[in-house]
SETIKOL-40314 format. One line per 5 residues: number of its first residue (from 1); their letters; for each residue x, y, z of C-alpha. Coordinates in Angstrom, 1 decimal. Layout:
NUM = a = X/Y/Z | ...;
This chain:
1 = xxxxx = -26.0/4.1/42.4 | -28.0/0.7/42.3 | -28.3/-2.4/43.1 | -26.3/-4.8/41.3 | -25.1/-8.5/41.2;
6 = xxxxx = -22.5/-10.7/40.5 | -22.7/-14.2/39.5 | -20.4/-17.2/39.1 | -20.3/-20.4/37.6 | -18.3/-23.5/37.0;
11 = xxxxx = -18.3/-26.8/36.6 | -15.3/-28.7/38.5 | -15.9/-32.5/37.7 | -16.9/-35.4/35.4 | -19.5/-36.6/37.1;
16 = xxxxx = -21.4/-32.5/36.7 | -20.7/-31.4/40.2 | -20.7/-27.7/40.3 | -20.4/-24.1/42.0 | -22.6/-21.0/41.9;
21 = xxxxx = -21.5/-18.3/43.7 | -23.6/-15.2/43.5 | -23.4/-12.1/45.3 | -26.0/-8.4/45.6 | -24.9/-4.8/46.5;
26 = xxxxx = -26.9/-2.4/47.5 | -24.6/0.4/46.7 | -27.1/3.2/47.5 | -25.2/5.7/50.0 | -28.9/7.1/51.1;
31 = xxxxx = -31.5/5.8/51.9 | -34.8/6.0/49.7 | -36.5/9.7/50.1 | -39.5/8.7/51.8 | -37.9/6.7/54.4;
36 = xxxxx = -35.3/10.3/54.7 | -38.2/11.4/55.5 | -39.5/9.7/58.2 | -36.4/10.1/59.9 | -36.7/14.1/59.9;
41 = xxxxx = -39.7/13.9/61.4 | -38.3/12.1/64.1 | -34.6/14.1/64.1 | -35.0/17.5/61.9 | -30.5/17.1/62.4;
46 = xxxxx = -30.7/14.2/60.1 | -30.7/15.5/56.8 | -27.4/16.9/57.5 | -25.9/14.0/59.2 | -26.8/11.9/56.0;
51 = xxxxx = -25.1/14.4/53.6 | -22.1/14.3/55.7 | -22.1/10.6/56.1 | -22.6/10.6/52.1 | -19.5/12.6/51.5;
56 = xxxxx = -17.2/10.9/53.8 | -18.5/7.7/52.6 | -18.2/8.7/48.4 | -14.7/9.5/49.4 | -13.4/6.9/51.0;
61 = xxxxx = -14.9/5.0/47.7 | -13.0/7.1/45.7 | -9.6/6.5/48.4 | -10.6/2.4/47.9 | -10.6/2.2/44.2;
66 = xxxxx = -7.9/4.4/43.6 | -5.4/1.9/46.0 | -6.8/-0.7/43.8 | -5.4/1.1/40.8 | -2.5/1.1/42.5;
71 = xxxxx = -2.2/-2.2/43.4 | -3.0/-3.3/39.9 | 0.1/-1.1/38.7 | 2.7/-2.4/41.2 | 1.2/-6.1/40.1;
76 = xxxxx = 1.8/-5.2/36.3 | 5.1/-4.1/37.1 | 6.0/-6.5/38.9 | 5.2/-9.2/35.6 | 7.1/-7.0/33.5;
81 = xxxxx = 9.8/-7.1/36.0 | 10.1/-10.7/36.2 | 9.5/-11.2/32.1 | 13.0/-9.4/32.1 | 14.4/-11.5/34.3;
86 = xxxxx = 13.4/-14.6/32.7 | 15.1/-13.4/29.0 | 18.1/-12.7/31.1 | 18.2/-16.1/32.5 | 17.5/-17.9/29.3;
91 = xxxxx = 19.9/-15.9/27.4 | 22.6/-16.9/29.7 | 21.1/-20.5/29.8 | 21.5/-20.3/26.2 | 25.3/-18.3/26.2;
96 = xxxxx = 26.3/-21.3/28.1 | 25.1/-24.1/26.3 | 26.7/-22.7/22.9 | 29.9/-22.1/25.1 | 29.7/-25.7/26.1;
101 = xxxxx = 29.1/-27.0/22.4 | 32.2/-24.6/21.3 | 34.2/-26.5/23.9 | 33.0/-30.0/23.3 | 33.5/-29.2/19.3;
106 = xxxxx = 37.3/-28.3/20.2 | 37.5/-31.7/22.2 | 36.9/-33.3/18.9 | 33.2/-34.7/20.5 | 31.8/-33.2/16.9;
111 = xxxxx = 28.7/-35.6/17.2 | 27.7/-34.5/20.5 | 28.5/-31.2/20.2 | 26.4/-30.9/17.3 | 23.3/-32.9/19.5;
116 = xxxxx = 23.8/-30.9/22.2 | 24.3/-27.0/20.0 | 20.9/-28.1/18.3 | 19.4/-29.1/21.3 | 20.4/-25.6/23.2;
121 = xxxxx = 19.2/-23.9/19.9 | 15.7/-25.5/19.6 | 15.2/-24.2/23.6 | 16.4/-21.0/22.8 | 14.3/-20.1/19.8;
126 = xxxxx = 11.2/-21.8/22.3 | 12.4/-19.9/25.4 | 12.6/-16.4/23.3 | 10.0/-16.6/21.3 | 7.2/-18.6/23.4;
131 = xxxxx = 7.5/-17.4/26.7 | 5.1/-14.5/25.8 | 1.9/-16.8/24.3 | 1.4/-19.1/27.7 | -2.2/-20.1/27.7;
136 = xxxxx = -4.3/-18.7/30.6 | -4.5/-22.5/31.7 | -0.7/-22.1/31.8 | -0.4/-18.8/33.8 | -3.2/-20.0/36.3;
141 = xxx = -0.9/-23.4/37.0 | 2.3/-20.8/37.7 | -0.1/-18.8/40.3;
């Protein structure tokens, strides 16, 4: 592995104040092979301690990244989850605003019935059909 290094940047207001955030790994497990060995000459036990450190240290890398998996799974889940539960909610949102224009329609209110069944109907078809095409601005606001 290598060095390597991640950089931000953003501007935040008018007047051009700004960030930088920047950050370097070294994500060498050993050290370089002449500095290995310097330290055999001073402890000949080294070598091995430095393979064994390596191997603990690779797995618990390995142990790390694969919680983050994990993590990233449960989080997906966990959208999908709630996705359902907001088409549930709109679709009985929607169920009782036509119920409620039914009934206002058989309380001879025709004119507001009407208003309010075209009113429901606009938000339904923009509830079912737009809840899936937010704009990242919109889904960072919700966070």
């Amino acid at each position: 592995m290598a060095k390597r290094q991640i950089s931000r940047r953003a501007a935040t207001n008018k007047d051009g104040s700004a960030f930088e955030h920047t950050e370097n790994h070294d994500d060498n497990l050993l050290p370089d092979v002449e500095q290995i060995e310097r330290y055999a000459a001073l402890d000949p036990k080294i070598v091995e301690f430095l393979k064994e450190a390596t191997l603990k240290e690779q797995a618990h890398r390995h142990q790390i990244n694969l919680q983050q998996v994990e993590l990233m799974k449960s989080g997906q889940r966990r959208g999908y989850r709630m996705d359902r539960y907001q088409i549930v909610c709109a679709f009985l949102v929607f169920l009782s605003g036509m119920v409620l224009t039914v009934l206002l329609m058989y309380w001879d209110k025709e004119i507001l019935g009407s208003i309010f069944g075209g009113g429901i109907l606009l938000l339904g078809v923009k509830a079912f059909l737009g809840f899936r095409f937010r704009s990242p601005k919109d889904t960072d606001k919700i966070k």
